[in-house]
ROTORMAR-637271 format. One record per residue (C-alpha): residue in three letters; x, y, z. Coordinates in pm, 1 decimal, decimal comma. Each point is the difference from the previous one (the first is absolute). Layout:
BEGIN
(pt ALA (X Y Z))
...
***
This chain:
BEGIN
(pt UNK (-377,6 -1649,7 -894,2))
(pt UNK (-30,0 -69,4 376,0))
(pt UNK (73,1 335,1 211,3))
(pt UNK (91,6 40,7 359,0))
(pt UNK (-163,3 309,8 161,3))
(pt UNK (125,6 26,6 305,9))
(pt UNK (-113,5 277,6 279,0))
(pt UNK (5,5 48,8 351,5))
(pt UNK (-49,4 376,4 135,5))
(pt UNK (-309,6 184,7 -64,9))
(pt UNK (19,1 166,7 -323,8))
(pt UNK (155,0 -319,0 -140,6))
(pt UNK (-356,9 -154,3 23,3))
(pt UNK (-181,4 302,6 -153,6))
(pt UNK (205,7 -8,7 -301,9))
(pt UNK (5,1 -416,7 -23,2))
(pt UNK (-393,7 70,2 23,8))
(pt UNK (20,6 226,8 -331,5))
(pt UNK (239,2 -254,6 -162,0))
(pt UNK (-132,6 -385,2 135,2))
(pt UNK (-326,1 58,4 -258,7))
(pt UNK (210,4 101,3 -302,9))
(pt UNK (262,0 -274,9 101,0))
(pt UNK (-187,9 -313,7 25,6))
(pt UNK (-190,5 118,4 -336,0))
(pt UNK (282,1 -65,8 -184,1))
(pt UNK (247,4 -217,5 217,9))
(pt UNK (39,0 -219,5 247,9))
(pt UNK (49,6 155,3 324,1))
(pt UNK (175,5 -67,1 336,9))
(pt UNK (-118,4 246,7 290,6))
(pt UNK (267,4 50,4 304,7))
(pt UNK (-82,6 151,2 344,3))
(pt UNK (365,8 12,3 161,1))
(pt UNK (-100,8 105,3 308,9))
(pt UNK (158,0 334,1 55,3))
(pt UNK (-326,4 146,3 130,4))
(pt UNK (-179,1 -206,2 260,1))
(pt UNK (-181,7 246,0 183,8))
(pt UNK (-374,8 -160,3 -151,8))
(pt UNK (-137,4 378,0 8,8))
(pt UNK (316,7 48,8 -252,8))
(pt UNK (-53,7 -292,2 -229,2))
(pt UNK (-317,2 -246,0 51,5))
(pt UNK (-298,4 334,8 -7,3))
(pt UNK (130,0 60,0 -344,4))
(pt UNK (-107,7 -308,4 -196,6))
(pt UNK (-372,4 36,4 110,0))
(pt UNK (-20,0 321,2 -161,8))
(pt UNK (268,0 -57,6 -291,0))
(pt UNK (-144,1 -316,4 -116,9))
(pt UNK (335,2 -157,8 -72,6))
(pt UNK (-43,4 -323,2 218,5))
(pt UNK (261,4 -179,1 228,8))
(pt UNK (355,4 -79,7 -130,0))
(pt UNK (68,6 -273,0 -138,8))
(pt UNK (369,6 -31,5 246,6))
(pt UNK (34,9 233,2 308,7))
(pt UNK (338,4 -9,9 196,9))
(pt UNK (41,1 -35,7 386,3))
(pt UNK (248,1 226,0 69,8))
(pt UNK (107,5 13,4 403,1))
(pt UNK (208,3 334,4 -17,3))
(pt UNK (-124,4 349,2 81,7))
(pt UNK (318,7 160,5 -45,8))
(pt UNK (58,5 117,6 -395,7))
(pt UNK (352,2 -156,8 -84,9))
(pt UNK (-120,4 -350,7 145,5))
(pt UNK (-351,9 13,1 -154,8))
(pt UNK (145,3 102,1 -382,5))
(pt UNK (261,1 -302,6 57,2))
(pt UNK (-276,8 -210,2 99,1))
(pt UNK (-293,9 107,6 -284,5))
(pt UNK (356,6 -64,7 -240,7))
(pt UNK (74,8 -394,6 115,4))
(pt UNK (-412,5 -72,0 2,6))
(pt UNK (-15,2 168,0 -343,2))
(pt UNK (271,8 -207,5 -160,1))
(pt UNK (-107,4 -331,6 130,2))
(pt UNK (-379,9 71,5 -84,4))
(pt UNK (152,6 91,5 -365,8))
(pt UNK (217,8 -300,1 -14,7))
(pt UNK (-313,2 -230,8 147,4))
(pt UNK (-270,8 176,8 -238,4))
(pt UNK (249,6 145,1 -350,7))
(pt UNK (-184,1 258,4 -205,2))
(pt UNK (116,9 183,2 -234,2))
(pt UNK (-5,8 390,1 79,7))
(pt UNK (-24,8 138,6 291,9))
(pt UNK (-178,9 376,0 92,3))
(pt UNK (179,0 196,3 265,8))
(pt UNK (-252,5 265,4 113,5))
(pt UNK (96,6 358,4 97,9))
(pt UNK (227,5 108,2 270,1))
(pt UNK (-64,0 -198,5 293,5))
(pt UNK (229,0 -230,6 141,3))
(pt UNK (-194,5 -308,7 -148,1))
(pt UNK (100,9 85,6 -325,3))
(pt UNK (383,8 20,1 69,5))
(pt UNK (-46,0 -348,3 156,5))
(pt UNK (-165,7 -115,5 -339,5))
(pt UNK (248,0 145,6 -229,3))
(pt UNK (276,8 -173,4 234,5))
(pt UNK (-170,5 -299,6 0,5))
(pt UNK (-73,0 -41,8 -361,4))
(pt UNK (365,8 115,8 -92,4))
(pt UNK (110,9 -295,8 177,4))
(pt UNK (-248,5 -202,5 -181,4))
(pt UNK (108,9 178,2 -319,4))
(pt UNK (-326,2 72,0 -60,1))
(pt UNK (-81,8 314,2 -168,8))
(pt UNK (-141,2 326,6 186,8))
(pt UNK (-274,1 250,7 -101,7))
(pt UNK (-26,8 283,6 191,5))
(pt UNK (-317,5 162,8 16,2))
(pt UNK (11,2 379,4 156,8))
(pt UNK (374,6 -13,1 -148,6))
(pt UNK (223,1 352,5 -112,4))
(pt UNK (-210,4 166,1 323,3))
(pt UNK (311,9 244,7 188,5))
(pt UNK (-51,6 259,5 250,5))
(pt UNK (373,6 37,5 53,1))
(pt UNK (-27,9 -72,5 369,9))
(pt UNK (275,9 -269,7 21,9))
(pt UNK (-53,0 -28,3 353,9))
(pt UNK (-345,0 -136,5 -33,4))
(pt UNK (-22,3 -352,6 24,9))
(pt UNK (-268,5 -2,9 -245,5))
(pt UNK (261,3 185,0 -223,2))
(pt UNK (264,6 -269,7 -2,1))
(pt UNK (-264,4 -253,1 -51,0))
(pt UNK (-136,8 128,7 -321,3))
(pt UNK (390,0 60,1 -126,3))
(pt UNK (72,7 -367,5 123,1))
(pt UNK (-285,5 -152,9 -184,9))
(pt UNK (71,1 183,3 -320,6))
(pt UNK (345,7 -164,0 -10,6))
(pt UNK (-184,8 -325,5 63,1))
(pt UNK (-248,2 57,5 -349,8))
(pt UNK (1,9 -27,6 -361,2))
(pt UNK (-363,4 96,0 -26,7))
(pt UNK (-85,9 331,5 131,3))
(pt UNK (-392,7 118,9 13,6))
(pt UNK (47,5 395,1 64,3))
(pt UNK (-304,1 183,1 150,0))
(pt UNK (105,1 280,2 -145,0))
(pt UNK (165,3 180,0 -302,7))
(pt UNK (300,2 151,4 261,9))
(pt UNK (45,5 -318,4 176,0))
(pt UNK (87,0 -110,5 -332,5))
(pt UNK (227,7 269,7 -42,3))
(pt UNK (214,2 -131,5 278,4))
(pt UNK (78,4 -325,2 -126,7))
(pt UNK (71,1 148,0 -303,9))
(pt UNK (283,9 -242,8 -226,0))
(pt UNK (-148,1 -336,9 127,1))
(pt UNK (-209,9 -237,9 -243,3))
(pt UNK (-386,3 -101,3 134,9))
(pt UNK (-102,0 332,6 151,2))
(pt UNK (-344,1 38,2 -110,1))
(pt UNK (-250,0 278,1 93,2))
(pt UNK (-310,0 -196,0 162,3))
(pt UNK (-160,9 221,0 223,1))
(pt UNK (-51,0 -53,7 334,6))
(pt UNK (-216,9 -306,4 164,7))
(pt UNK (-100,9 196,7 327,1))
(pt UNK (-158,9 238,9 -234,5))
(pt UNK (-183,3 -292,1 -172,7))
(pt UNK (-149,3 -132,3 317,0))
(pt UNK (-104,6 372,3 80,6))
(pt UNK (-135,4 103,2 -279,1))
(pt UNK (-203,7 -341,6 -59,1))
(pt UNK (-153,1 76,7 350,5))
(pt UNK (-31,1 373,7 15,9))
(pt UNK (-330,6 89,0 -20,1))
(pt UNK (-110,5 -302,2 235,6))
(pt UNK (238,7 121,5 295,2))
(pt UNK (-204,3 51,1 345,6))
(pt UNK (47,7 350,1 155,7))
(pt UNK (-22,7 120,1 262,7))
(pt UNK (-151,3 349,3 74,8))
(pt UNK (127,0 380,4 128,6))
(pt UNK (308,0 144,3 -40,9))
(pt UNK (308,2 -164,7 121,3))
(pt UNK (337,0 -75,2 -90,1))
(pt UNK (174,8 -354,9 -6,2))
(pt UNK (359,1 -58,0 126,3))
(pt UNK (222,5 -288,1 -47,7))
(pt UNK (338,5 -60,8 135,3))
(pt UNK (167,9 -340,4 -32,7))
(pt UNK (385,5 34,0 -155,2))
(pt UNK (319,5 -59,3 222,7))
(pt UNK (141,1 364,2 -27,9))
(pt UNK (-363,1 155,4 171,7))
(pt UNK (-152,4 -262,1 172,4))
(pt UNK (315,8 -122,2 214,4))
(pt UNK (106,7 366,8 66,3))
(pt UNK (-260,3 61,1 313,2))
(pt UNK (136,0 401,0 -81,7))
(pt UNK (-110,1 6,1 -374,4))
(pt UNK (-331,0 -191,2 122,4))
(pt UNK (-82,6 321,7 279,0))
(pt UNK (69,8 267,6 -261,3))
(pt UNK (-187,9 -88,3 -228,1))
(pt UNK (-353,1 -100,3 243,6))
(pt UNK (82,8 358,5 122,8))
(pt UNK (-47,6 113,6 -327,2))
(pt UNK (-259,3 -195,1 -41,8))
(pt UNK (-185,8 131,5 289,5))
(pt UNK (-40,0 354,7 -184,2))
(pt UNK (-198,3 -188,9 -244,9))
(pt UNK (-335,5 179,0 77,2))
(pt UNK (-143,2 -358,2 -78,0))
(pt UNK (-52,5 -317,5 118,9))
(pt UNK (303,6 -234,4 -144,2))
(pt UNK (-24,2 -352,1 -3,0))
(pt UNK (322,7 -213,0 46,6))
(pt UNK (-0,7 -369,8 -53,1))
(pt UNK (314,0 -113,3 173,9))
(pt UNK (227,6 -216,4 -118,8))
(pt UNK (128,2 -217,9 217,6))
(pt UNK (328,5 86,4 -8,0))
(pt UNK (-41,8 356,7 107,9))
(pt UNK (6,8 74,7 331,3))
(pt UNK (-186,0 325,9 159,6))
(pt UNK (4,2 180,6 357,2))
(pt UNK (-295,3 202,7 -9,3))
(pt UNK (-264,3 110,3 -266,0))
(pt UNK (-111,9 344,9 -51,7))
(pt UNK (-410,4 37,6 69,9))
(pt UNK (-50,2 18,9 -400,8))
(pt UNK (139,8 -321,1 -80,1))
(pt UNK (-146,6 -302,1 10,4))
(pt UNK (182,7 -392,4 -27,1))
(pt UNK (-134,4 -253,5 -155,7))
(pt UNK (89,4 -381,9 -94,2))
(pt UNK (166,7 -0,8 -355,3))
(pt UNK (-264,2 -65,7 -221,6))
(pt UNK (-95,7 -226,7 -276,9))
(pt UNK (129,0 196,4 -346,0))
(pt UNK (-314,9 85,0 -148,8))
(pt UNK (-94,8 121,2 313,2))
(pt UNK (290,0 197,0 31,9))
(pt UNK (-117,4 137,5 -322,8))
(pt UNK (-272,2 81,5 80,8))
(pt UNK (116,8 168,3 302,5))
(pt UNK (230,6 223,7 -236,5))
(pt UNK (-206,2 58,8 -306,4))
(pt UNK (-222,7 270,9 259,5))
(pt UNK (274,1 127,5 173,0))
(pt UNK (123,4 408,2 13,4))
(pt UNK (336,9 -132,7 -61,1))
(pt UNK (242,8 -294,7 53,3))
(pt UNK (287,0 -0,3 256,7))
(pt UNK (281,4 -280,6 -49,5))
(pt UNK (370,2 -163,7 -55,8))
(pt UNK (-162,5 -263,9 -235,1))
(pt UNK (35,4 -8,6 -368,3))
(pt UNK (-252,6 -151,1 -52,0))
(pt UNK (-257,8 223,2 135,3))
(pt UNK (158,5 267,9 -206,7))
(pt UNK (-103,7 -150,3 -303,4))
(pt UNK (-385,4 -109,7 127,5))
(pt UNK (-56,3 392,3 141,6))
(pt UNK (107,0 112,7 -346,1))
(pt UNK (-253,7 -221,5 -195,0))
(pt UNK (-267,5 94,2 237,1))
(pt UNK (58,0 320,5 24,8))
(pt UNK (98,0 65,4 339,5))
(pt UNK (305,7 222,2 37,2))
(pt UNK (281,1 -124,2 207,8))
(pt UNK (246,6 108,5 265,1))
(pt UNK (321,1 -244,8 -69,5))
(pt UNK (203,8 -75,6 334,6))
(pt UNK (344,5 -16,9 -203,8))
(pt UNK (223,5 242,4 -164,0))
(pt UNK (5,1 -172,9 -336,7))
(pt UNK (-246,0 -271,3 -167,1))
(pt UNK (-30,2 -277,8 -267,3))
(pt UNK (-254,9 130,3 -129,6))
(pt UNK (52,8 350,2 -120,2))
(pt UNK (-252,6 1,4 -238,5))
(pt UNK (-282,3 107,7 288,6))
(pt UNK (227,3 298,6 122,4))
(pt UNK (78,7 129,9 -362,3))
(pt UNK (-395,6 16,0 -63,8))
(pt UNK (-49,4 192,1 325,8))
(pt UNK (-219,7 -255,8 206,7))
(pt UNK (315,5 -103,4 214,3))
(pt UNK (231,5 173,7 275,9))
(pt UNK (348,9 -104,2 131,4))
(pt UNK (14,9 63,8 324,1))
(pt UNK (241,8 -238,1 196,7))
(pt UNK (-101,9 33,8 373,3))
(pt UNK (70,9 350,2 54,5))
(pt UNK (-311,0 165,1 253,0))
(pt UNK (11,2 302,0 -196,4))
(pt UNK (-5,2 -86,6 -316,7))
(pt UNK (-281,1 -279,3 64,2))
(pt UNK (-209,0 278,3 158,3))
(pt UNK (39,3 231,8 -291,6))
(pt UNK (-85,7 -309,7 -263,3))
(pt UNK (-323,6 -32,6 242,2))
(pt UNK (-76,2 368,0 -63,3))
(pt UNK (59,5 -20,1 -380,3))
(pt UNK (-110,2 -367,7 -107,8))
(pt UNK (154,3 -56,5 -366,9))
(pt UNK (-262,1 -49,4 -257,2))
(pt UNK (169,7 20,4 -352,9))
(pt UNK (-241,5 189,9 -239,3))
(pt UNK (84,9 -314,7 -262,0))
(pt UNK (-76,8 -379,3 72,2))
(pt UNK (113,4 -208,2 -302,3))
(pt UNK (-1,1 -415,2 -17,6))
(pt UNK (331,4 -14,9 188,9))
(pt UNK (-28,3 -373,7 42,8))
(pt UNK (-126,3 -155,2 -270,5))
(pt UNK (-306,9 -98,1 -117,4))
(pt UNK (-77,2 -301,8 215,2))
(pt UNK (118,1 -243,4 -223,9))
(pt UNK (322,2 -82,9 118,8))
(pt UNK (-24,5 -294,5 139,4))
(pt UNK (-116,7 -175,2 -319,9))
(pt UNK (314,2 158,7 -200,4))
(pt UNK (183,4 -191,7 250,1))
(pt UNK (-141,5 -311,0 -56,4))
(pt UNK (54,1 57,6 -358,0))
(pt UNK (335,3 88,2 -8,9))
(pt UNK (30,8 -268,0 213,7))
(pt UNK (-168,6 -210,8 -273,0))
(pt UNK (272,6 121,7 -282,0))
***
């Protein structure tokens, strides 16, 4: 079979890192960059450290703006998959890449897989929300990280149960991570809702500044800030297993990503969660994950009382899912 993986924010190229290995074992494989980040410190650190290699295609997208830039990642898509036909193509998580390659392929009539598919929070006024909705409606195959996110797409044929590929490429990689050393916290902030709301972003480095540690922040660059507090220290995002790294030895994790949510849980690290409702449940039923939103208060009293569930069971997976992919792929 020759598969399309297409990705083009962040995350999308840790989890086509998990899954290119698996892939190409068993089929041939087409590997899209669309463009949507192009920030280098976003993209082009990652595949020194994630070993996946260059793309095969990457798009040259001119717009900044969101409604432009999806229109634009859709008409390069469809002419790359007319030019260069395969057979299936992988739509990756929630990012906007993957709407554009379930779009794309539909138009190609090409059929969809969505890996991280069935995840909800319930927050239809995330973008991130819509996207994964959107891009469920697109598939026929549907590789659920998790036994709820299953749940939710309960009544459709080809959900399967695969565990999730982040967790592959962080549990392959765990006990290598560098780290750094001391106590400190790590804080991420990077979605629409916080980042763009210069209000939310002051309340919660206020909070943040009770810490009674030093905090690191590597700043997307999306998110604008006015003034740090003394504790808190910017840095450059980093390459991912740096970022790991970074995390695995932190007091606790601070962020909006869901992402990070899940890599705080398998190392251990309790986290603060900048939202008022998550994707990934799982982490705040076990006790190692808070729901904040960006209330001062309740972020300072999270910072006071980290969570730390008393249970830590394989949430995830086992680290294999990338290779049931493949082989459901293969079937």
């Amino acid at each position: 079979m020759r598969v399309a993986v297409i990705a083009g924010a962040r995350p999308q190229f840790v989890k086509a890192a998990a899954l290119l290995p698996a892939l190409r074992a068993r089929h041939e494989v087409l590997f899209v960059h669309t463009g949507q980040h192009f920030d280098p410190r976003m993209v082009e650190a990652h595949y020194a450290g994630l070993s996946i290699g260059p793309p095969d295609f990457r798009l040259r997208l001119r717009a900044h703006d969101r409604a432009p830039r999806l229109a634009e990642m859709v008409a390069g898509l469809t002419q790359l998959l007319e030019e260069h036909p395969v057979d299936r193509v992988l739509a990756l998580g929630d990012a906007d890449s993957a709407v554009a390659a379930a779009v794309a392929a539909s138009f190609r009539e090409i059929p969809v897989g969505h890996v991280e598919a069935g995840a909800r929070s319930g927050e239809r006024d995330l973008p991130e929300e819509r996207n994964r909705i959107l891009v469920d409606e697109a598939s026929d195959l549907f590789f659920c990280a998790t036994e709820a996110h299953a749940r939710n797409l309960e009544g459709r044929e080809g959900v399967h149960v695969t565990g999730d590929v982040m967790a592959d490429m962080l549990l392959a990689r765990k006990d290598s991570l560098p780290r750094e050393r001391g106590e400190y916290g790590v804080l991420t902030l990077h979605r629409a809702g916080t980042a763009d709301d210069p209000a939310a972003v002051a309340r919660v480095l206020e909070a943040v500044g009770t810490a009674g540690c030093r905090v690191f922040f590597p700043r997307h660059p999306r998110t604008r800030v006015d003034r740090l507090p003394p504790n808190v220290g910017e840095m450059p995002p980093l390459p991912y297993l740096d970022f790991l790294g970074l995390v695995s030895g932190a007091k606790f994790a601070m962020t909006d990503s869901g992402g990070l949510q899940k890599e705080a849980y398998l190392l251990g690290v309790p986290c603060i969660t900048l939202r008022g409702a998550t994707e990934w449940g799982e982490t705040v039923d076990c006790g190692w994950n808070v729901l904040t939103g960006t209330d001062r208060g309740r972020i300072e009293a999270a910072l006071k009382k980290l969570p730390r569930g008393r249970k830590h069971p394989p949430l995830y997976g086992d680290g294999h899912a990338a290779e049931r992919i493949a082989a459901l792929l293969a079937t």
